[in-house]
VEXSE-657263 format. One line per 5 residues: number of its first residue (from 1); their letters; for each residue x, y, z of C-alpha. Coordinates in nm, 2 decimals. Example, Ala and Ser with C-alpha at 12.3 -4.5 7.8 and 13.67 -1.06 7.14 Angstrom:
2
1 = AS = 1.23/-0.45/0.78; 1.37/-0.11/0.71;
***
This chain:
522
1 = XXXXX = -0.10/9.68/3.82; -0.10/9.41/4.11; 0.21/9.55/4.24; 0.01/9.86/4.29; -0.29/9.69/4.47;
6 = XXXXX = 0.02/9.50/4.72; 0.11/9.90/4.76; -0.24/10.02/4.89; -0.28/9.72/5.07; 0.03/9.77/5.29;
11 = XXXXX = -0.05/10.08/5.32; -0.37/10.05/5.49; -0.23/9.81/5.65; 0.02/10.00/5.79; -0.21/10.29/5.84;
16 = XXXXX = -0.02/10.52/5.63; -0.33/10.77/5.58; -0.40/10.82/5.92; -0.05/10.88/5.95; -0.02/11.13/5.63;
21 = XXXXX = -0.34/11.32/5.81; -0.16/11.31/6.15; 0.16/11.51/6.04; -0.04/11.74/5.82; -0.20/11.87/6.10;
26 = XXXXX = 0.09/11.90/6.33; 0.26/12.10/6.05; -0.08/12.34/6.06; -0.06/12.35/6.42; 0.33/12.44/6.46;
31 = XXXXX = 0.44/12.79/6.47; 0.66/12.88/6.18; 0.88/13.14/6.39; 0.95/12.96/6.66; 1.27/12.70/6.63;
36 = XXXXX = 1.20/12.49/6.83; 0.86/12.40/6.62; 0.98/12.36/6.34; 1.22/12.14/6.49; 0.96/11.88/6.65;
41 = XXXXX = 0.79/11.88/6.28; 1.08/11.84/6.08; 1.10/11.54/6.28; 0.84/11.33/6.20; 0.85/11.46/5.81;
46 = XXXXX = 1.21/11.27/5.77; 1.06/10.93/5.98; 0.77/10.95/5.76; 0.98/10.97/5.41; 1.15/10.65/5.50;
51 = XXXXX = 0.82/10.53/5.59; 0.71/10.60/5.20; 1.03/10.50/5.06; 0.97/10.17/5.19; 0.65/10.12/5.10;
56 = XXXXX = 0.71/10.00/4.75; 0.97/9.72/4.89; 0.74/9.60/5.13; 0.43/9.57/4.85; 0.62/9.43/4.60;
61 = XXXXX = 0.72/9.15/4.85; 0.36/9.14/5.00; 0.24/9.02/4.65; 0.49/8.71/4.64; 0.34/8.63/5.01;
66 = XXXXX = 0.31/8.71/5.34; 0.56/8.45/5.41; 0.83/8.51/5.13; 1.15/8.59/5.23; 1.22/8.96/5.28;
71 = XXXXX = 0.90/9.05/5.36; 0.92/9.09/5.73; 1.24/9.21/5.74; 1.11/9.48/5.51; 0.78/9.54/5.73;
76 = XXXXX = 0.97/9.55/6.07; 1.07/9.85/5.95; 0.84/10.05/5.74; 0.62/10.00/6.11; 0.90/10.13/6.31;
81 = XXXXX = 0.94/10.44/6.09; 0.54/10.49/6.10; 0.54/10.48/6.50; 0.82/10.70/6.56; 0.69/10.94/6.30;
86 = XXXXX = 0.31/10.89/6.49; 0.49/10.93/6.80; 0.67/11.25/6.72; 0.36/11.42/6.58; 0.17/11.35/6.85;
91 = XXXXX = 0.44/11.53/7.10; 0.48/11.84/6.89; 0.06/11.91/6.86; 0.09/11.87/7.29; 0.41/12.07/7.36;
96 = XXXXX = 0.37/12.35/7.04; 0.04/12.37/7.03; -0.19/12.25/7.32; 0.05/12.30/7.62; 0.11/12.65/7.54;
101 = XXXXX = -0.23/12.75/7.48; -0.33/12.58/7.89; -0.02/12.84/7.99; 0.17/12.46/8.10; 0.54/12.49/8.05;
106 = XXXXX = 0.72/12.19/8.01; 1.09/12.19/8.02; 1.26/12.08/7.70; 1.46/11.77/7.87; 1.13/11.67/8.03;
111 = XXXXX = 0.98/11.66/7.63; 1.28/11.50/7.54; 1.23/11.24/7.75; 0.84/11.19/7.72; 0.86/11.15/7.32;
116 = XXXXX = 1.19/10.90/7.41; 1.01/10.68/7.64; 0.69/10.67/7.43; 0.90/10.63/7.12; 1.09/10.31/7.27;
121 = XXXXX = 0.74/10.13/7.41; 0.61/10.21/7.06; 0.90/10.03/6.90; 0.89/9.74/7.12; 0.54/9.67/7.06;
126 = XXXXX = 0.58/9.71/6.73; 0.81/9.44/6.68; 0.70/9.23/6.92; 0.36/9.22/6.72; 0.56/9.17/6.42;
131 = XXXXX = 0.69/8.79/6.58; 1.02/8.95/6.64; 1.19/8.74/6.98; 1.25/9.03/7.27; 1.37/8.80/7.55;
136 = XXXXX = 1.74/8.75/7.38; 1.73/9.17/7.34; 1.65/9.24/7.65; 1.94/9.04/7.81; 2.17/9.20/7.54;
141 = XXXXX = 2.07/9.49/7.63; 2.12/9.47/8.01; 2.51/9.38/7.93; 2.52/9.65/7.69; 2.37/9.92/7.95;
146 = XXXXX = 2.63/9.80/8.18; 2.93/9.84/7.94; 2.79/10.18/7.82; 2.71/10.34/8.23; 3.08/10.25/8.31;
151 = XXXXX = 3.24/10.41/8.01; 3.01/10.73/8.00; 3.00/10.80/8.36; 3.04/11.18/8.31; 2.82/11.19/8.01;
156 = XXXXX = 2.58/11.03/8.18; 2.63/11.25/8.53; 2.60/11.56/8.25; 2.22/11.42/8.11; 2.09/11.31/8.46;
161 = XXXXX = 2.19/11.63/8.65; 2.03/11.83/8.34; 1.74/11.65/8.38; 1.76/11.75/8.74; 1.77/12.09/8.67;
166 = XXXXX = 1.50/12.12/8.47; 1.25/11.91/8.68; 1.36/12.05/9.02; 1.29/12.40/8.84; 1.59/12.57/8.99;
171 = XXXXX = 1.73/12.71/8.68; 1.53/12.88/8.41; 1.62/13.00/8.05; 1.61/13.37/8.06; 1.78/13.37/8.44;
176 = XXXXX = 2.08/13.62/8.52; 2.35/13.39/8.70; 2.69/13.42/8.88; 2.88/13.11/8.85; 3.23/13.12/8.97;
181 = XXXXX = 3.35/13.44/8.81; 3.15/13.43/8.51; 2.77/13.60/8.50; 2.53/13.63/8.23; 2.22/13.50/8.09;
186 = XXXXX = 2.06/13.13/8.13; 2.02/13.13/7.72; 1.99/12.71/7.69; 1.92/12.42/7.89; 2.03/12.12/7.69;
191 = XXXXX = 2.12/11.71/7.79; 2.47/11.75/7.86; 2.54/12.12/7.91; 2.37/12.44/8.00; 2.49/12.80/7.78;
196 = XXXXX = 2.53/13.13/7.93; 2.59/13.48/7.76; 2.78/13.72/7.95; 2.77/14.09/7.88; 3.04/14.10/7.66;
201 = XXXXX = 2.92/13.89/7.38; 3.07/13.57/7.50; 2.91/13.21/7.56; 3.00/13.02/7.79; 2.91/12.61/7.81;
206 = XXXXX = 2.89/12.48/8.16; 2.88/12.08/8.21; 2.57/12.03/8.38; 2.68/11.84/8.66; 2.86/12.16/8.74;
211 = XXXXX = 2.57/12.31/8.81; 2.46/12.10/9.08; 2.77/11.95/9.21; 2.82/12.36/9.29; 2.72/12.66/9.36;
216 = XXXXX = 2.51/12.87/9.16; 2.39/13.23/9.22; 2.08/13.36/9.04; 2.10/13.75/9.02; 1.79/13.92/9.06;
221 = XXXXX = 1.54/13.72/9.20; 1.33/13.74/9.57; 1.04/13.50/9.63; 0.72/13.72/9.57; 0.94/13.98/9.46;
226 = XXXXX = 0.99/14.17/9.08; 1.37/14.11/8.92; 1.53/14.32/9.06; 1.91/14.35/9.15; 2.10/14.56/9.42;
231 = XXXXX = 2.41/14.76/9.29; 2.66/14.94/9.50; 2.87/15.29/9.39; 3.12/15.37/9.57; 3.27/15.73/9.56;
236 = XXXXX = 3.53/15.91/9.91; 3.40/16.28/10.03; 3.69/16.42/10.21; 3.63/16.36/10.61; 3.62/16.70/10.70;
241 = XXXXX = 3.26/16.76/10.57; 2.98/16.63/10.83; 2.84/16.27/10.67; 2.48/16.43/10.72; 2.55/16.69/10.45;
246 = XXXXX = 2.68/16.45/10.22; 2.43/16.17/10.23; 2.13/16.47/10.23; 2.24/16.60/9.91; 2.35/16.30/9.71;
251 = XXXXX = 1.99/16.12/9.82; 1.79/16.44/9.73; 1.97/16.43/9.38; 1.92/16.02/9.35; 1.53/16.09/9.43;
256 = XXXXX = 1.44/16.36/9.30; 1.38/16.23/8.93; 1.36/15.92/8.75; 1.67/15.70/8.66; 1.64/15.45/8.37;
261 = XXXXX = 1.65/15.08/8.49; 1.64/15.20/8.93; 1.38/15.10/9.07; 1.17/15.33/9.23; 1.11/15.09/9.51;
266 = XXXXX = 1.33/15.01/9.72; 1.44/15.36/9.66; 1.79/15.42/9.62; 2.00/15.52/9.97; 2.35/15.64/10.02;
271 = XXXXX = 2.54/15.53/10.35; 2.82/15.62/10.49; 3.04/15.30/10.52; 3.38/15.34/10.68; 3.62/15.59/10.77;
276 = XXXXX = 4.00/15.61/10.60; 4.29/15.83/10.66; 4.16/16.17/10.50; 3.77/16.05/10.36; 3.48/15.88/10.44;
281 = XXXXX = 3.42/15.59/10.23; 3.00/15.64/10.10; 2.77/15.37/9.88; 2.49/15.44/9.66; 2.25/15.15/9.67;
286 = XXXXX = 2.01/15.12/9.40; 1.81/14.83/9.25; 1.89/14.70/8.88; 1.56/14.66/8.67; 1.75/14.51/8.38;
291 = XXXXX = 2.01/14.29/8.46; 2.19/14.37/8.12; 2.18/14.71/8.17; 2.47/14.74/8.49; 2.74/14.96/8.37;
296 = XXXXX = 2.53/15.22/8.20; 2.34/15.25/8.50; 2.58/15.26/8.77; 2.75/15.51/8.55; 2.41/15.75/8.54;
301 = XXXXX = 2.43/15.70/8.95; 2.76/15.84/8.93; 2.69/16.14/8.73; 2.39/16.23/8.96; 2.67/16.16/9.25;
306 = XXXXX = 2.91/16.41/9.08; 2.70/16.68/9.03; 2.52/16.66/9.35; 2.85/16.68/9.51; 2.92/16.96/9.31;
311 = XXXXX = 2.65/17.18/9.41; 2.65/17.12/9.78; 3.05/17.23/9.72; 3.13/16.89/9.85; 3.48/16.78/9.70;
316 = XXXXX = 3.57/16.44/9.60; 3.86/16.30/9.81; 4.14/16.28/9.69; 4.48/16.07/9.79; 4.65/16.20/10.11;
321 = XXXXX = 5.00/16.21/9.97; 4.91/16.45/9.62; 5.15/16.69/9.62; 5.10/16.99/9.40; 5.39/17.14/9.24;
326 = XXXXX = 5.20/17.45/9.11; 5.33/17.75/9.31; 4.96/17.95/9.41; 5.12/18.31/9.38; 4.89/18.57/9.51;
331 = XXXXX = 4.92/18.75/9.17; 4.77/18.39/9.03; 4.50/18.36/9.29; 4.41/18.73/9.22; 4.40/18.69/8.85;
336 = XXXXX = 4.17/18.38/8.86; 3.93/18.54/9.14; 3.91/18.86/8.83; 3.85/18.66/8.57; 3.55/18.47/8.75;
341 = XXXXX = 3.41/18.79/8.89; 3.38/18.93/8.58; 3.20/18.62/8.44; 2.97/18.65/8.75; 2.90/19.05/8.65;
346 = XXXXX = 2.82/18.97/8.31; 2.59/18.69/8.42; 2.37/18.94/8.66; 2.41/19.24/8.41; 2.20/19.06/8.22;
351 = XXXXX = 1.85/19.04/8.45; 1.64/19.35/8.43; 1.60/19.32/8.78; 1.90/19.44/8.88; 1.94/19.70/8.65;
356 = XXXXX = 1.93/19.99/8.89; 2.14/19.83/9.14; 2.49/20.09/9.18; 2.85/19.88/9.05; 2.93/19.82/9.43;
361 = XXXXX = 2.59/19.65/9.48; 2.64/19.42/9.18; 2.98/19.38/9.29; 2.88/19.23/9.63; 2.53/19.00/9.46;
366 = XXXXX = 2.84/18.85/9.23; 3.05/18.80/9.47; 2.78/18.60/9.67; 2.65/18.37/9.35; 2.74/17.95/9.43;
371 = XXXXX = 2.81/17.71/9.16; 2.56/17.51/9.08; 2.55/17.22/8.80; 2.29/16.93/8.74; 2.30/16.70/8.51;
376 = XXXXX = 2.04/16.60/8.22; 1.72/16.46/8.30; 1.74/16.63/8.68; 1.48/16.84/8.84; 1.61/17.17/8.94;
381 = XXXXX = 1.32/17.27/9.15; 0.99/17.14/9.17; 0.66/17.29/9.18; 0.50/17.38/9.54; 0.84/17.36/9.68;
386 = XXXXX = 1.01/17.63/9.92; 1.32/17.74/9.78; 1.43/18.04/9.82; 1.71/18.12/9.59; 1.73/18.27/9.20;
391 = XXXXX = 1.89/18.04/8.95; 2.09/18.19/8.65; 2.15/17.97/8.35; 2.51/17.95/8.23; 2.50/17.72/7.99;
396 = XXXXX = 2.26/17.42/7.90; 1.87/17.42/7.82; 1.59/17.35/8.08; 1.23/17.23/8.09; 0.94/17.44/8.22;
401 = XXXXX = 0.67/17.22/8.34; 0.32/17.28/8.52; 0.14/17.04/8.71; -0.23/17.04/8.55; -0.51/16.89/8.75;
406 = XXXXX = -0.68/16.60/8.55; -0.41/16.61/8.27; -0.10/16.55/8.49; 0.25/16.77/8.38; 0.27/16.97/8.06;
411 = XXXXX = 0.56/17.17/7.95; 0.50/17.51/7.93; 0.86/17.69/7.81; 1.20/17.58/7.79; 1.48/17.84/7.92;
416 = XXXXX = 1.85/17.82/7.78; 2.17/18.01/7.83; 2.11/18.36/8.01; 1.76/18.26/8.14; 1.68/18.30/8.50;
421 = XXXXX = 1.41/18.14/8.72; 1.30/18.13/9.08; 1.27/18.56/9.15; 1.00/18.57/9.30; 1.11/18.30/9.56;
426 = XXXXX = 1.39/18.46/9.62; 1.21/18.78/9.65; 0.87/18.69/9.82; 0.92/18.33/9.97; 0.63/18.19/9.71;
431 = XXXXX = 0.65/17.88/9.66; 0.75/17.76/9.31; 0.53/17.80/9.03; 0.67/17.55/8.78; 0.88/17.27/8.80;
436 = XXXXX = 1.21/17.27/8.62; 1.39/17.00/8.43; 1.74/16.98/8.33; 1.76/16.86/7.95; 2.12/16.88/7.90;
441 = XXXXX = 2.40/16.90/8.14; 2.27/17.27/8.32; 2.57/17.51/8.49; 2.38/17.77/8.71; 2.48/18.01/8.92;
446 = XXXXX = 2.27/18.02/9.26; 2.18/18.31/9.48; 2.06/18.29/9.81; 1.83/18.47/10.02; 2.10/18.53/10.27;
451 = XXXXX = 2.31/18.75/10.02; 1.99/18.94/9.87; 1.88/19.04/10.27; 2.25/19.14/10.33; 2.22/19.38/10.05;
456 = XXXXX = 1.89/19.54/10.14; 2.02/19.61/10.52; 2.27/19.84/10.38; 2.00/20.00/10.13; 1.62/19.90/10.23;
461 = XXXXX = 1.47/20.09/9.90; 1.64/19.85/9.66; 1.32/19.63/9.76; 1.15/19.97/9.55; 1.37/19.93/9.28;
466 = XXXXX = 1.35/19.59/9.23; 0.95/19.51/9.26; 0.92/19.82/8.99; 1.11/19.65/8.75; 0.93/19.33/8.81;
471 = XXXXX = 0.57/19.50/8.82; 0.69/19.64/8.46; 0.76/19.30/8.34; 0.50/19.16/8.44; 0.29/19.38/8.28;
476 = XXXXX = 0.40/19.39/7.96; 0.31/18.99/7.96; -0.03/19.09/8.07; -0.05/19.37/7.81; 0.01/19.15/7.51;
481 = XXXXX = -0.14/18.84/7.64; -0.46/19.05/7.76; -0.45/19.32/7.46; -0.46/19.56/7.73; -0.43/19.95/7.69;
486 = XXXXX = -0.15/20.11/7.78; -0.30/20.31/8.05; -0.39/20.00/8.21; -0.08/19.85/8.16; 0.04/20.12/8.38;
491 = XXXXX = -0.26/20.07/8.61; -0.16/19.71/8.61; 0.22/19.82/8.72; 0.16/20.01/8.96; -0.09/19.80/9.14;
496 = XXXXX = 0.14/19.46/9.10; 0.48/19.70/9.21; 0.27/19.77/9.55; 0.18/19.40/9.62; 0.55/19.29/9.52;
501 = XXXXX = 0.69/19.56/9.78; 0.47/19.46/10.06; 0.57/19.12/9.99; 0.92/19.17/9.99; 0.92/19.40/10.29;
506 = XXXXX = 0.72/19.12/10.48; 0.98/18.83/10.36; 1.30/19.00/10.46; 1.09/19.19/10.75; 1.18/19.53/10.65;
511 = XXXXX = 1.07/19.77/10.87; 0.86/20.09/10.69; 1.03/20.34/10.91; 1.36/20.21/10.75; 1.25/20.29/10.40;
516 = XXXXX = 1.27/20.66/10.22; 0.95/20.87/10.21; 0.92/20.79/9.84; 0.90/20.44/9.91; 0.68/20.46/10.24;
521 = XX = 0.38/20.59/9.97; 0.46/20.32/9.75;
***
């Protein structure tokens, strides 16, 4: 029973409550999810369990006397184990708990070396309260230091530069770097090394002295700027097509809708950079939102590139010495131009509005049609704009979208395979209604006013034809979206049919005298 009073004596002696109550709350205070908290309490649990497991030892010789043999060297350190566990608490309720809540970020070497120096002046005055001698340590220790600098020169280089780089604040976890040929992510800044992740799931450990012996280039960031990274695409358009075309259309295509991870500001730019033997050599220059994120995106610039290319029938280069062995018979050439006329006919046999045009008259419309391909998540046309051509959907599925005041854009229809859009455009000059989104890779065929106004100078009442079969159409919306009678359907014809031809007339400046008598009264 008297061993158990010497217990509670040392014990309040050594101020093992307050102690008990100080790592209790710095184990409320942690945050469970993070590591490195749990970390900076685990800590102090261990120093405190030696603390308690020599307890017992020192109270059992605390009741033969405070000057029995054993006793002190059994005190020395059940206090050491008591201040470093004090010491350790303490730092983990400032750097998990308070710090973070004042928005203060403190590098980890920094902590490292705050809870180190506190923990060594809490030692030495522990023991030099406890009668222990210091002078003879201290000049041990001074030989000792010297032995240890000159035998771990580079270790030590490794801790101090880390140290450096996390004071100077040059380096952050979380940074995008280029060192040497290796990039990736800033994932750890430790003592002697700092850790990297590249892009392809690797690590790599760079001594820190590395780091500031060289050089170090951190992707992505601009004083007062957002991280952002500028990417070039290179791609070779064939020199005999003016630079002006090509950097107008791929720009318009690189605009004209969003891109996941480019930056909408600086907007992207294509330049013409040099000139080779057969092509111009042309950039793409966007900005990188997410550094991870590189090849996907420059490979999304590259398909906007491709199929801007494609429908401004601007060729990719290609080498100067191909030679083609395929003999281009006239009987071939004639046999592919058949095969994609016919594809062309089928295409405009389809559209009611040309269902009274003669064979010859589709004839010359198909041969007059342009290829013309986007690619998913383009805009085709927008709304408001002046465009005036007719699109005809070969393949692929498109978004119809209105712009809404108040409530922004709201689909409105989706057209697919066989569809057309843009008529009246190509008929009246109106602007566009709707703005249209590519959803999938889009193949459209394109015809242009100029081919349209070739066809009515030959025949001037196909302007008649066409706005009747419109008028008709348009109608028989209004009829079932109205619940109108079919006399005023007509009505409604008839009235829209006039309005379309003087329209039309106006747009391609047909002159009345030119017209038929049937189609003067209309």
């Amino acid at each position: 029973m008297s061993w158990l009073v010497d217990v509670f004596a040392e014990a309040k002696s050594a101020g093992t409550l307050w102690l008990f109550v100080l790592i209790v709350l710095s184990a409320a205070l942690s945050r469970p999810k993070e590591t490195e908290s749990r970390r900076m309490v685990a800590a102090p649990l261990v120093l405190f369990g030696l603390h308690l497991v020599l307890l017992p030892i020192a109270g059992y010789f605390r009741g033969r006397g405070l000057g029995a043999p054993g006793y002190t060297e059994t005190r020395l350190p059940l206090l050491v184990f008591g201040a470093l566990a004090a010491v350790m608490s303490v730092g983990a309720i400032l750097f998990t708990t308070l710090l973070p809540r004042l928005r203060l970020r403190v590098p980890r070497i920094l902590q490292d070396v705050m809870i180190g120096a506190a923990a060594i002046i809490a030692v030495f005055t522990v023991a030099s309260r406890s009668g222990v001698n210091l002078s003879g340590l201290i000049a041990t220790s001074a030989v000792l230091t010297a032995v240890i600098g000159l035998s771990l020169q580079d270790t030590l280089g490794n801790i101090l530069s880390g140290l450096a780089l996390q004071t100077d604040d040059s380096i952050h976890v979380g940074d995008w770097v280029k060192i040497g040929d290796v990039s990736g992510r800033v994932v750890e800044i430790r003592w002697r090394y700092t850790a990297v992740e590249t892009r392809n799931w690797e690590t790599v450990i760079f001594p820190n002295s590395l780091l500031v012996k060289g050089q170090v280039m951190v992707l992505g960031r601009r004083q007062g700027q957002p991280t952002q990274w500028r990417r070039w695409v290179w791609f070779n358009v064939d020199f005999r097509f003016p630079p002006s075309d090509v950097i107008a259309s791929v720009t318009e295509a690189l605009r004209s809708a969003p891109i996941d991870h480019v930056a909408a500001d600086p907007v992207p730019n294509c330049i013409l950079m040099d000139f080779h033997e057969s092509y111009g050599r042309y950039a793409v220059r966007y900005w990188l939102t997410d550094l991870a994120a590189d090849d996907p995106t420059d490979s999304a610039v590259r398909t906007r590139i491709y199929f801007a290319l494609k429908r401004a029938d601007l060729p990719l280069s290609i080498p100067a010495h191909a030679i083609f062995v395929t003999e281009q018979t006239a009987e071939l050439k004639q046999q592919k131009s058949s095969a994609e006329q016919d594809r062309r006919l089928q295409m405009l046999s389809g559209i009611a509005m040309f269902s009274k045009l003669s064979a010859e008259e589709r004839e010359a419309l198909a041969g007059a049609l342009r290829y013309a391909p986007f690619a998913a998540g383009e805009t085709m046309t927008r709304q408001g704009a002046e465009a005036h051509w007719l699109y005809i959907i070969a393949s692929g599925e498109t978004s119809v979208r209105v712009d809404i005041a108040g409530e922004g854009q709201r689909e409105v229809a989706r057209l697919r395979t066989g569809d057309f859009f843009g008529e009246r455009s190509l008929l009246t000059g109106e602007p566009r209604s709707a703005t249209i989104v590519a959803l999938t890779r889009v193949e459209c065929w394109r015809l242009d006013r100029a081919a349209f106004q070739e066809l009515l100078s030959r025949r001037p009442e196909i302007a008649d034809e066409v706005a009747e079969v419109l008028a008709a159409r348009q109608a028989e919306l209004e009829r079932a979206r109205e619940n109108l009678s079919a006399e005023a359907a007509t009505r409604l014809a008839a009235e829209t049919k006039t309005d379309l031809v003087d329209k039309i007339r106006r747009f391609f400046r047909i002159e009345a005298e030119s017209l038929p008598p049937a189609s003067k009264k209309g």
